[in-house]
Every structure is written in C-alpha cells, then in structure tokens.
BALOBA-1460 file (C-alpha; in Angstrom, 3 decimals):
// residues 304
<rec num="1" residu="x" x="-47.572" y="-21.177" z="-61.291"/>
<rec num="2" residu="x" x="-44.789" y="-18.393" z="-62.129"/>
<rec num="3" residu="x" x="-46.364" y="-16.360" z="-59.935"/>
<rec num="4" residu="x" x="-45.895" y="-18.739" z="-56.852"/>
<rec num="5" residu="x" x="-42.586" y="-19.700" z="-57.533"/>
<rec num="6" residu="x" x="-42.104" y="-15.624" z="-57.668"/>
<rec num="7" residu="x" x="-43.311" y="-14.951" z="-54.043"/>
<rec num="8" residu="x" x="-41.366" y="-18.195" z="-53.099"/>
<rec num="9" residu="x" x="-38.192" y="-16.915" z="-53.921"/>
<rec num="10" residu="x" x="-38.573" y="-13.540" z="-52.579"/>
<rec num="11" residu="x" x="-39.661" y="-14.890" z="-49.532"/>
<rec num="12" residu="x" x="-36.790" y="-17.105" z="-49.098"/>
<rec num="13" residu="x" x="-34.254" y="-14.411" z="-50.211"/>
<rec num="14" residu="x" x="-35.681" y="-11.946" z="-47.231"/>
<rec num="15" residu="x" x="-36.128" y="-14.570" z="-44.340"/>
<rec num="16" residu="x" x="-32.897" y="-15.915" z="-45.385"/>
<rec num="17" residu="x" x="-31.489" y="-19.523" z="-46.268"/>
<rec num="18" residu="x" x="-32.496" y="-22.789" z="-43.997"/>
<rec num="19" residu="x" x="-29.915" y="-23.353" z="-41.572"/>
<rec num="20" residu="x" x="-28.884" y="-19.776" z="-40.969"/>
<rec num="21" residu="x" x="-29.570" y="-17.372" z="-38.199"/>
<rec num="22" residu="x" x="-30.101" y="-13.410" z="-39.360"/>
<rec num="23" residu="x" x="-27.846" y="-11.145" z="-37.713"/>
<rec num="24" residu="x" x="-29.990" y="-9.431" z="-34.474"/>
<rec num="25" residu="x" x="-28.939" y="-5.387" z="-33.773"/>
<rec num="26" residu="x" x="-27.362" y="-5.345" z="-30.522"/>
<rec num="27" residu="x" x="-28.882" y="-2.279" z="-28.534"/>
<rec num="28" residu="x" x="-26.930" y="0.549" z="-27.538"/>
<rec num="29" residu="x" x="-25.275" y="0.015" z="-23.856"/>
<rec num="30" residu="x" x="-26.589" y="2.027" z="-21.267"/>
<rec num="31" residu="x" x="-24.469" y="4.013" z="-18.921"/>
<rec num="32" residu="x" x="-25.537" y="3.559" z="-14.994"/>
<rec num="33" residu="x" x="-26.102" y="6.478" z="-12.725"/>
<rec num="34" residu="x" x="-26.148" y="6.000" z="-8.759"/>
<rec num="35" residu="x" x="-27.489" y="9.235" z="-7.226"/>
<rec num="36" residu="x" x="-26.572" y="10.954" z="-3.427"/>
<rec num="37" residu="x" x="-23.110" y="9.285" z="-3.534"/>
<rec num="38" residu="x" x="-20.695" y="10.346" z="-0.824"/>
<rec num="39" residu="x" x="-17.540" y="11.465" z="-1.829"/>
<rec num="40" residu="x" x="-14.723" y="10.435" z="1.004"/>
<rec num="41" residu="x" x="-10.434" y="10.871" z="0.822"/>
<rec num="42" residu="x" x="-9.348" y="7.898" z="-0.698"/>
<rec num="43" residu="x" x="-5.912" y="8.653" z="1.789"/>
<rec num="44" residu="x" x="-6.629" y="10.443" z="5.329"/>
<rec num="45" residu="x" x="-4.653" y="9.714" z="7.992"/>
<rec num="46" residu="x" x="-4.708" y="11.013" z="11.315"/>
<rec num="47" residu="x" x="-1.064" y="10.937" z="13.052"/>
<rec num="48" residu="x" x="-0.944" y="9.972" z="16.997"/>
<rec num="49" residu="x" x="1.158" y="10.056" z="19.656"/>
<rec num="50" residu="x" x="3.728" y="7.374" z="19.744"/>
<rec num="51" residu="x" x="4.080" y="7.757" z="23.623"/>
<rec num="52" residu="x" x="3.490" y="10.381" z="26.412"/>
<rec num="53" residu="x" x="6.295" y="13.160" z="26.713"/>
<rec num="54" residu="x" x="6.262" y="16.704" z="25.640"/>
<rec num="55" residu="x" x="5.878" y="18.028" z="21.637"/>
<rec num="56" residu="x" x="9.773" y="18.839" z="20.916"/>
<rec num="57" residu="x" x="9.063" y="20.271" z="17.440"/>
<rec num="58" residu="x" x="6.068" y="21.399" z="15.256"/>
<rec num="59" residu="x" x="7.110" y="21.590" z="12.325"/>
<rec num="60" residu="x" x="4.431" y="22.157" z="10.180"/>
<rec num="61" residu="x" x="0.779" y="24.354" z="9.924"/>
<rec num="62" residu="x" x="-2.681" y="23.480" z="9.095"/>
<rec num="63" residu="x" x="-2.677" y="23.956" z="5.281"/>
<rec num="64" residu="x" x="1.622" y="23.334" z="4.601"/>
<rec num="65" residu="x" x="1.773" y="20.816" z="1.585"/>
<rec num="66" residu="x" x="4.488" y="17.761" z="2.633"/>
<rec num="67" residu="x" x="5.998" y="14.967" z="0.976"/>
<rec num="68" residu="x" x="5.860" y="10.899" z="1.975"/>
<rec num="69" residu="x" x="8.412" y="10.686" z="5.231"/>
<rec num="70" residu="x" x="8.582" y="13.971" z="5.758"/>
<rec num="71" residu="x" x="9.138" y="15.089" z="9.322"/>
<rec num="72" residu="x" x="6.265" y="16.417" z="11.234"/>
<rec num="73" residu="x" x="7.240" y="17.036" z="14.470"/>
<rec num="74" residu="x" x="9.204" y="15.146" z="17.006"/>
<rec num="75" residu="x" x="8.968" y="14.290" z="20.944"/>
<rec num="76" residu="x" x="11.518" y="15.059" z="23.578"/>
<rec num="77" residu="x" x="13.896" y="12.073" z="22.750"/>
<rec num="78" residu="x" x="17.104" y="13.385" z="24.386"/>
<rec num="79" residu="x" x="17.348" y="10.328" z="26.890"/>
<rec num="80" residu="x" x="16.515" y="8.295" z="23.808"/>
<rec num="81" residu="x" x="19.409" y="9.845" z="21.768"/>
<rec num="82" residu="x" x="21.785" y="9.305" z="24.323"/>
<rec num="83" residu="x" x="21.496" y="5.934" z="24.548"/>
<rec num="84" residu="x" x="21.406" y="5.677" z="20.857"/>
<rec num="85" residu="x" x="24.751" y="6.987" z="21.150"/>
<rec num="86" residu="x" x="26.179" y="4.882" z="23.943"/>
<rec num="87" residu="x" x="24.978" y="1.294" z="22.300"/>
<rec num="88" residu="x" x="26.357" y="3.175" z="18.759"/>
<rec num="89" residu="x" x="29.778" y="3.313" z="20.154"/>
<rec num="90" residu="x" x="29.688" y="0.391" z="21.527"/>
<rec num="91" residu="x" x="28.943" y="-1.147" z="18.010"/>
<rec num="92" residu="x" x="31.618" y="0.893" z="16.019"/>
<rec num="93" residu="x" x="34.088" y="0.181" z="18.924"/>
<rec num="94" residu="x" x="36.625" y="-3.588" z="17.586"/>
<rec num="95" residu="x" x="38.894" y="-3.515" z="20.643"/>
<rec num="96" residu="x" x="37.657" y="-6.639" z="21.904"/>
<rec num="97" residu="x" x="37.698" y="-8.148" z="18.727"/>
<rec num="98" residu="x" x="41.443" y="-6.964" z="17.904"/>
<rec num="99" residu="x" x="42.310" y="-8.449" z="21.527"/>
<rec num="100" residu="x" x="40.957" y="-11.915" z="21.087"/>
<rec num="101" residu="x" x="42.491" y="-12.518" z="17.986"/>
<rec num="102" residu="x" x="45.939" y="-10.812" z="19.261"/>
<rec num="103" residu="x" x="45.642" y="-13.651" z="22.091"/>
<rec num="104" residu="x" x="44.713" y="-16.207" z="19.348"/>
<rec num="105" residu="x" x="47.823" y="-15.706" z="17.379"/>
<rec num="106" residu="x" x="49.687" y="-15.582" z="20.620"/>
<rec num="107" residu="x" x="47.943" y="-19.130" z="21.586"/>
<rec num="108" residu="x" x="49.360" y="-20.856" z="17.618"/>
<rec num="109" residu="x" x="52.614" y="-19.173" z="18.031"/>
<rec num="110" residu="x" x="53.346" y="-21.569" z="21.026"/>
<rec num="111" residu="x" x="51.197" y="-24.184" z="19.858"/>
<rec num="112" residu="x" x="53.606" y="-24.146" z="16.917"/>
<rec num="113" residu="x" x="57.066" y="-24.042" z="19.060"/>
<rec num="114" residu="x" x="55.450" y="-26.922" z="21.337"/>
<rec num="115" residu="x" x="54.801" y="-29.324" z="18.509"/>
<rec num="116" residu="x" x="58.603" y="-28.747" z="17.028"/>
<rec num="117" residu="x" x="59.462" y="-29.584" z="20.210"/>
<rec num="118" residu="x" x="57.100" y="-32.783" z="20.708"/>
<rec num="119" residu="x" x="58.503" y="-34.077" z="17.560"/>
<rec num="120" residu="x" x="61.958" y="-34.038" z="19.219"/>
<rec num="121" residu="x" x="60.251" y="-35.592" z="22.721"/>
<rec num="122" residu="x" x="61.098" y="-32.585" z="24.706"/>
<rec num="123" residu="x" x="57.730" y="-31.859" z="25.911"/>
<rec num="124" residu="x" x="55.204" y="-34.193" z="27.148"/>
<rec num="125" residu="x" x="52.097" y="-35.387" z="25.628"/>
<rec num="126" residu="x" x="50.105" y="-33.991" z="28.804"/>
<rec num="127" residu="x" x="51.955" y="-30.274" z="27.853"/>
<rec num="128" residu="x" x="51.025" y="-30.603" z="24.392"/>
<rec num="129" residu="x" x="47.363" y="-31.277" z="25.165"/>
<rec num="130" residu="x" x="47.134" y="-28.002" z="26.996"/>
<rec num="131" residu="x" x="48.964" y="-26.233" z="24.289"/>
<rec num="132" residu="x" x="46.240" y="-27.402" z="22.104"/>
<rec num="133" residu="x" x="43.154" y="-27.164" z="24.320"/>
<rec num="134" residu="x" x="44.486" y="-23.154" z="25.051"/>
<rec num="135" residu="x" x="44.228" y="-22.823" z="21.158"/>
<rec num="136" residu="x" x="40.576" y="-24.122" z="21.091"/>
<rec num="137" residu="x" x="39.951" y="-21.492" z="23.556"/>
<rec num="138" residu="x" x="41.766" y="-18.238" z="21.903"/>
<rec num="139" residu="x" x="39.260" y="-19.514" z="18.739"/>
<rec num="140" residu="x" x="36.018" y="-19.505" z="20.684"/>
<rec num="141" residu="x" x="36.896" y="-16.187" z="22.179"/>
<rec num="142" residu="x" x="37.474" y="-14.769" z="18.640"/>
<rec num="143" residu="x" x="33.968" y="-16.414" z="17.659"/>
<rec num="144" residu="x" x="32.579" y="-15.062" z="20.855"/>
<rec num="145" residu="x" x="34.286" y="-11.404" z="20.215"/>
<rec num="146" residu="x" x="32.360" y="-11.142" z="16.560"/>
<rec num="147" residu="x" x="28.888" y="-12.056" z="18.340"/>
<rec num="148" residu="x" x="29.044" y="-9.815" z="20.996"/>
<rec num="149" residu="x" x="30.051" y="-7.319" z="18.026"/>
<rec num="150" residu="x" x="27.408" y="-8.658" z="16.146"/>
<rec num="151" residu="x" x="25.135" y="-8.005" z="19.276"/>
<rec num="152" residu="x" x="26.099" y="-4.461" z="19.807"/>
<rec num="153" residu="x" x="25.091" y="-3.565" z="16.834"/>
<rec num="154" residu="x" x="22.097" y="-4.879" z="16.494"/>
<rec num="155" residu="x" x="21.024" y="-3.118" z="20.206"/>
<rec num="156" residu="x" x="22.231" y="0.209" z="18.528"/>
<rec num="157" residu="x" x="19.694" y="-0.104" z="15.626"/>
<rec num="158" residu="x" x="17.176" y="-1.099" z="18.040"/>
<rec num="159" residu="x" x="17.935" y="2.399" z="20.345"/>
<rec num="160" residu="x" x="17.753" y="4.337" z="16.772"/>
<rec num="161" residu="x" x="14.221" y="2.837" z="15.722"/>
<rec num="162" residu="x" x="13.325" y="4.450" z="19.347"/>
<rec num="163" residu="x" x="14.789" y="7.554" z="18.529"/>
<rec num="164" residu="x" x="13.242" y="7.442" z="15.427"/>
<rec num="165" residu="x" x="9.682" y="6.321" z="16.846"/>
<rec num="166" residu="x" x="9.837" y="9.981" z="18.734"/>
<rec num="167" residu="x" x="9.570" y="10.955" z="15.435"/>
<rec num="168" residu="x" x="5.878" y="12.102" z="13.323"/>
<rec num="169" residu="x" x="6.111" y="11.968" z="9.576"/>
<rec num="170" residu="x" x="4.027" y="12.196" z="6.971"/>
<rec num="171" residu="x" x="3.053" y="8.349" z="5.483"/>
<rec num="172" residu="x" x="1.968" y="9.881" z="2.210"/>
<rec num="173" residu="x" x="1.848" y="13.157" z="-0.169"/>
<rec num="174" residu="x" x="-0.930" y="15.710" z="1.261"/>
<rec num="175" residu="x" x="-1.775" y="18.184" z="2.716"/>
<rec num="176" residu="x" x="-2.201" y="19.527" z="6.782"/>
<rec num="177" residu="x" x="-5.104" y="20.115" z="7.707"/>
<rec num="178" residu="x" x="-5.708" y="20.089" z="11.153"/>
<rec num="179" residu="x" x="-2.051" y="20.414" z="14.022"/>
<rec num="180" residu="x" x="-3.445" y="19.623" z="17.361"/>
<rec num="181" residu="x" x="-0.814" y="20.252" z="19.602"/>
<rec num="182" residu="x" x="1.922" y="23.275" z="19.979"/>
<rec num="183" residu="x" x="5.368" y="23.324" z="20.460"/>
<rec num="184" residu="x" x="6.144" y="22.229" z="24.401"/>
<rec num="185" residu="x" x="2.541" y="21.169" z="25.228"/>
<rec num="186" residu="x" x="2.620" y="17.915" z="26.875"/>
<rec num="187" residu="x" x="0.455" y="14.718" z="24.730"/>
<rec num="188" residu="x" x="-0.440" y="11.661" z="25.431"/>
<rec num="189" residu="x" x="-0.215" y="8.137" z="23.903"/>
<rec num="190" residu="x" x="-2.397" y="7.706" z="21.321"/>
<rec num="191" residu="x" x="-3.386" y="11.252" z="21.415"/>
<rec num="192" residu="x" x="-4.318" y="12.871" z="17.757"/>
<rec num="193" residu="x" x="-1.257" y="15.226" z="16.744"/>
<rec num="194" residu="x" x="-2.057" y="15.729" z="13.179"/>
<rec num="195" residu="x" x="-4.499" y="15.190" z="9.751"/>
<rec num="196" residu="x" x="-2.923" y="14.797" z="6.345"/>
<rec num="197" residu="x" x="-4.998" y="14.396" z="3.580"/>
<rec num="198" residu="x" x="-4.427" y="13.770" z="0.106"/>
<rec num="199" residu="x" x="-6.871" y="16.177" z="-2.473"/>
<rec num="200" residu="x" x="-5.907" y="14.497" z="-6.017"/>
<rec num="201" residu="x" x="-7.773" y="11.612" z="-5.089"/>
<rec num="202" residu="x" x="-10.921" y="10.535" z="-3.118"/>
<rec num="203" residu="x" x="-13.467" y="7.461" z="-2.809"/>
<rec num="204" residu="x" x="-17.306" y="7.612" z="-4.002"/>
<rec num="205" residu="x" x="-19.126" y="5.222" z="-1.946"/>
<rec num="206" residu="x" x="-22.987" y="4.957" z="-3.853"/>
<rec num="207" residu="x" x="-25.636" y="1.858" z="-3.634"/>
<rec num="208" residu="x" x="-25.547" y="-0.058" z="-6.694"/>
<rec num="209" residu="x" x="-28.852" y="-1.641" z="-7.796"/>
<rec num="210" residu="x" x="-29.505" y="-5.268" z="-7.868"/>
<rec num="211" residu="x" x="-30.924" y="-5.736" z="-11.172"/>
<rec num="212" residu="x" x="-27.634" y="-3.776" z="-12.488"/>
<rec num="213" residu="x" x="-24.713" y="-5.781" z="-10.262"/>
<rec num="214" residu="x" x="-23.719" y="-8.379" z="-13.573"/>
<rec num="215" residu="x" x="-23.305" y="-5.076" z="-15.549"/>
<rec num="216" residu="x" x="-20.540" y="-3.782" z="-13.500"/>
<rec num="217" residu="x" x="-17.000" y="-4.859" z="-12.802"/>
<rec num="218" residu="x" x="-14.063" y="-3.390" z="-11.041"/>
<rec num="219" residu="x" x="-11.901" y="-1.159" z="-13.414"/>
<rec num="220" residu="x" x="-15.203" y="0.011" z="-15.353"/>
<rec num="221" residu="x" x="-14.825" y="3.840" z="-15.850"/>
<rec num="222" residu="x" x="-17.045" y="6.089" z="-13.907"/>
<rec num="223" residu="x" x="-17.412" y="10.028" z="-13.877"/>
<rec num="224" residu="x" x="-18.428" y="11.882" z="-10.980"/>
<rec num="225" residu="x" x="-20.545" y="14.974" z="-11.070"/>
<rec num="226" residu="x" x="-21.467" y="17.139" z="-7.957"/>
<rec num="227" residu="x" x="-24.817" y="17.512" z="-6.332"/>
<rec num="228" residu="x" x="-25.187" y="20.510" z="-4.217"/>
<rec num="229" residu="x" x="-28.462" y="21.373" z="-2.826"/>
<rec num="230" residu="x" x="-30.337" y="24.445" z="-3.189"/>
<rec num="231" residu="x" x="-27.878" y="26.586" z="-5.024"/>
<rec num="232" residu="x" x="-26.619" y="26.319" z="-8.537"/>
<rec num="233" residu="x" x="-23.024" y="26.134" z="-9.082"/>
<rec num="234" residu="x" x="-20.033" y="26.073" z="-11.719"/>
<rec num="235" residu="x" x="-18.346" y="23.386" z="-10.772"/>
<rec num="236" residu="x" x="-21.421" y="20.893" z="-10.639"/>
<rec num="237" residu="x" x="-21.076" y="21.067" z="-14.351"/>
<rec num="238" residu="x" x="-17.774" y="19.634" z="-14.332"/>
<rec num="239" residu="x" x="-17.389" y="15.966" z="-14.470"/>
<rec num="240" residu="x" x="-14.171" y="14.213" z="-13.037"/>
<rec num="241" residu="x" x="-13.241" y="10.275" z="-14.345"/>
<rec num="242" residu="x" x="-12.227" y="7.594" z="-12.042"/>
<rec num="243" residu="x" x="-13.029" y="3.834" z="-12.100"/>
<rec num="244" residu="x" x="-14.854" y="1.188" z="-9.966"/>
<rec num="245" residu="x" x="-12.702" y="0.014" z="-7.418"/>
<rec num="246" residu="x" x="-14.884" y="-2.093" z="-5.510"/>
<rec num="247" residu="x" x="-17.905" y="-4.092" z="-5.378"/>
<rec num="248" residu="x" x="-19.951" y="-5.772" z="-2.110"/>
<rec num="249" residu="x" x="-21.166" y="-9.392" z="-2.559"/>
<rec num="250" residu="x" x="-23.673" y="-8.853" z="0.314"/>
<rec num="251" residu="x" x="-26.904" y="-6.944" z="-0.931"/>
<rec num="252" residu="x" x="-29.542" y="-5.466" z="1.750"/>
<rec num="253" residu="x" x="-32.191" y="-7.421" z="1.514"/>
<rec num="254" residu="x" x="-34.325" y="-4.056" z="2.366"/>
<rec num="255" residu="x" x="-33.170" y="-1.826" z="-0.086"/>
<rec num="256" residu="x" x="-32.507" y="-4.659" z="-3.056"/>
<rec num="257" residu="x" x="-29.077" y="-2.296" z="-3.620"/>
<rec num="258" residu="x" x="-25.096" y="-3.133" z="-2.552"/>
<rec num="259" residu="x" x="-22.242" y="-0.742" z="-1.802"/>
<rec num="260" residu="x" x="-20.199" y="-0.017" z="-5.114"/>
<rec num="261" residu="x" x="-17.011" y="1.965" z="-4.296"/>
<rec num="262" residu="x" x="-14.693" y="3.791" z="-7.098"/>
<rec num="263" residu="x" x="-11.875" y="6.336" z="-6.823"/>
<rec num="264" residu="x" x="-12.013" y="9.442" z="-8.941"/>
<rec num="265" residu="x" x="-9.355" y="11.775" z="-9.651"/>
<rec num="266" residu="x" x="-9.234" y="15.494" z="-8.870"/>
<rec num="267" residu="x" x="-5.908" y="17.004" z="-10.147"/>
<rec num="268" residu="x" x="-7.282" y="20.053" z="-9.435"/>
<rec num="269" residu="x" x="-8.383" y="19.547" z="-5.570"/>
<rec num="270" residu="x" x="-11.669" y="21.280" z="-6.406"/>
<rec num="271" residu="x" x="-13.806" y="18.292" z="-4.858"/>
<rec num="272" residu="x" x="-14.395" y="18.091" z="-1.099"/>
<rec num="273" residu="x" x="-14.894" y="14.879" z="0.926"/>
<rec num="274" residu="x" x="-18.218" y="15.038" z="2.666"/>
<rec num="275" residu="x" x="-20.365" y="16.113" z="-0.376"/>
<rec num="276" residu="x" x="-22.955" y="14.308" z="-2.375"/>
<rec num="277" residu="x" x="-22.041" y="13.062" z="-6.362"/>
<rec num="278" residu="x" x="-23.339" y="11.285" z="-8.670"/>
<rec num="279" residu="x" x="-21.685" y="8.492" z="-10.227"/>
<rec num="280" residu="x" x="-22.166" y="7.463" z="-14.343"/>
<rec num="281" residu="x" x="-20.435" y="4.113" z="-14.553"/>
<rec num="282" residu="x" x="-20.111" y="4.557" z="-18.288"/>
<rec num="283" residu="x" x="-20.612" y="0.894" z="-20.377"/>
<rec num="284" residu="x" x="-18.002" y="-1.711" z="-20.057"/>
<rec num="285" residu="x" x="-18.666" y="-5.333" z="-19.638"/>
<rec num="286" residu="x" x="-21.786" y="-5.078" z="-21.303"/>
<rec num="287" residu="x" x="-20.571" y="-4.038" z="-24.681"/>
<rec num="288" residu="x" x="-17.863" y="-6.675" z="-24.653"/>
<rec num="289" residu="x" x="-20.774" y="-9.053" z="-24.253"/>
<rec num="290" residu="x" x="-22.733" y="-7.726" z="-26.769"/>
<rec num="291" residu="x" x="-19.738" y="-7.840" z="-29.402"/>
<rec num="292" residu="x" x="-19.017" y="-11.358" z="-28.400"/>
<rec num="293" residu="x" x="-23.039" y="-12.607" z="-29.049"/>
<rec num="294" residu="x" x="-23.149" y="-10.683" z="-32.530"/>
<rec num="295" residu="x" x="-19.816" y="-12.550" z="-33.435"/>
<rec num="296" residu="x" x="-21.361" y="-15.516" z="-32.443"/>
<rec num="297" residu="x" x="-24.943" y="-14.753" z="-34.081"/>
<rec num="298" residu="x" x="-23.492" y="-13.770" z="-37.611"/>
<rec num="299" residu="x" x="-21.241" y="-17.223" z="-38.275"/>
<rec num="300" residu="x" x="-22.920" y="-18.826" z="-40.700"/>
<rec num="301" residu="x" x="-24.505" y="-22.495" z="-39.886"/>
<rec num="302" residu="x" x="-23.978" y="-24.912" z="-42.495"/>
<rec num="303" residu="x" x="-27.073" y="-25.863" z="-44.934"/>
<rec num="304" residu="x" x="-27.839" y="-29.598" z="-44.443"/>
C-alpha cells in the first residue's frame, strides 16, 4: 500500500496539480526569406518639359550631386519676365490709392463746412444730400482703389509662378543621371529633360508566400542580400537593413504568393536598382505572439 501511494505522489508531482496547465516551450521564430527580389529606387524622377521653347540653361551633368529645389536648368522666359515685371510694378505702384483717399478727405472737408452751414439754414436740404451722397462715393472709390491694389498683386504672383514654371529643379536630394537636352536645343512639352535619382535608398519588390502573409506586418525588419548570377562577388556578402513597407491584400491565385514591398537603406550607394536580392524578413509579430500565449499558458488556474 506504501508503495502505491509512492508512485501516486510522484506521478502527481511530475504531471502537475488538477486544475493547472504546464508551461509549453514556445519554438524559436523563424526568419522568412523571399528569393529573386528586384531591387528598384525608392525616389526616381524623371523631369519634363513644362512647355515648348528653347533650353535657356543646363545647369547640371549626368553624375553632379544636387539638393531638393535646386535649379536645373531653365527655358527662355524673357517675355515671361517682362511681364512679371510690368504686373510687379503695377502692384508696388499706391498712386491710385493715395488719390482716392486725397479726394475722400477733400469730399468730408465740405461735407463738414455744408452741415455747419445746414445747421444755420444756409444751404438746402437738396445741397446737403449731394454733399453727402459725393462722400459715399469718395469711400467706395477708396474701397475700390485697395481691390484693384489687391488685384494687381495677386496678377503679379500669378506672372512669377510662370516665370518660375520655366524653371527645372530638382524635387528631391540625388543624383543626375541622365541630361537629355543641351544648352539652346529646342524641347518640347512633356519632353524628358532630366533623371535624378536618389542612391541611399531603394524599394525591394519580392512575392510573399501565402502560408507566411499572418507572419508579416509593415515595419517588420528585413535585410537584403545580393544575388548576382554566375560570378562570385564581395559585396553579395554584405547585408543592408530596411523594413517592410508594404503588403498586397490580393494574392495570385496561380502562384498562391502576394507582392510584399520594403525599403532598404544603402548609405553607401553600393546597391543598384535593376538587380536581384534576397529579402530575410527577420521575426517580428510572431514572437510577440508567442510571448503573449506563454504569458497566458503559465497563469496558474485555480484548484477547485
């Protein structure tokens, strides 16, 4: 009978009390890798003409680094600048506005003198009407003055924004790398004038597997490694950290896969759009998970 109470006990102390729920190991998360990715600039932008006309300046070469809103090169704009500067002085110009209010004082001065003399019934009430209804008037041409003011200067920031669409610049940090046109060749609208590029940073586009979709979430960390065919080199070994930017909610029904998207960072330009990667999307979500369901496992139930 000791002996059965023995292997009782032992069995109860190893399986654990009634009631309670032994703590399960949580596996290791596995990182995901997405093969034959294509690596793209996250910012390329290809500058047009903003009308026909003839390429005033080139100021840059294939190659130049530039800054955000720096000048590339400019159209001829000389009929544009001189209007700029006709409507401008039209707007800085408060003659007409110094006149109509001259006139306006001019108007109350009398108004004044023919009221003193209404009081004294020297005028009549027909005179004094017109005094009055000549005020009104000097005070709408003041109010009319300050909108045609107003007006002028609004037409002379309209003429500058078509000076200043004459104008290519830059719309981010980059470099040239392709000037189509020369100084005094004639383009037209729409017509491709230059390619900036940024280097630092560029987009892998890979198909994500369906069975791995719930594992991944924008802002999960990736690291891209390249894949270059048929020759081994140094800087495949290299791996370069981003994060997953984007992921489709339509999967191809053919391939069971949907586009995943993430931007990696390349301080040191050595990456080149057009090549293949691959992409580790390193654990995220799923260890958060897995943390949350061994808190939840290891709580103790109470005995009834």
């Amino acid at each position: 009978m000791f002996l059965i109470c023995t292997i009782f006990l032992s069995t109860l102390l190893t399986s654990g009390l009634p009631g309670t729920s032994k703590p399960q190991p949580v596996p290791p998360a596995e990182s995901i890798v997405l093969r034959h990715c294509l690596l793209e600039y996250e910012r390329s932008s290809i500058l047009a003409s903003p009308a026909r006309g003839l390429l005033q300046e080139c100021l840059v070469r294939a190659g130049d680094q530039v800054q955000a809103d720096q000048p590339l090169g400019r159209l001829q704009d000389q009929e544009a600048r001189a209007d700029f500067e006709i409507r401008q002085a039209h707007a800085q110009s408060d003659i007409e506005l110094r006149l109509a209010q001259a006139k306006h004082a001019q108007v109350l001065s009398k108004l004044k003198s023919a009221d003193m003399l209404s009081r004294r019934s020297m005028i009549s009430s027909l005179e004094m009407s017109t005094q009055r209804l000549e005020a009104s008037a000097a005070e709408l041409a003041v109010e009319e003055a300050k909108f045609r003011r107003r007006l002028a200067q609004l037409e002379a920031r309209k003429a500058l924004a078509v000076v200043m669409s004459r104008q290519i610049v830059a719309p981010h940090a980059g470099t040239i790398v392709a000037v189509h046109k020369r100084r005094g060749e004639s383009v037209a609208f729409d017509e491709p004038l230059f390619h900036v590029i940024d280097p630092h940073l560029l987009r892998v586009t890979g198909a994500l597997d369906v069975k791995d979709i719930w594992r991944v979430r924008p802002g999960q960390p990736v690291l891209a490694r390249l894949e270059i065919g048929g020759v081994a080199m140094e800087v495949e070994s290299q791996a370069f950290p981003g994060r997953v930017v984007f992921i489709d909610r339509i999967v191809d029904p053919k391939s069971q896969t949907c586009k995943l998207v993430a931007e990696v960072d390349d301080p040191q330009s050595q990456l080149r759009a057009g090549l293949r990667t691959s992409l580790e999307i390193l654990p995220g979500g799923t260890v958060d998970r897995a943390k949350r369901s061994q808190s939840a496992t290891t709580e103790p139930t109470p005995a009834h």
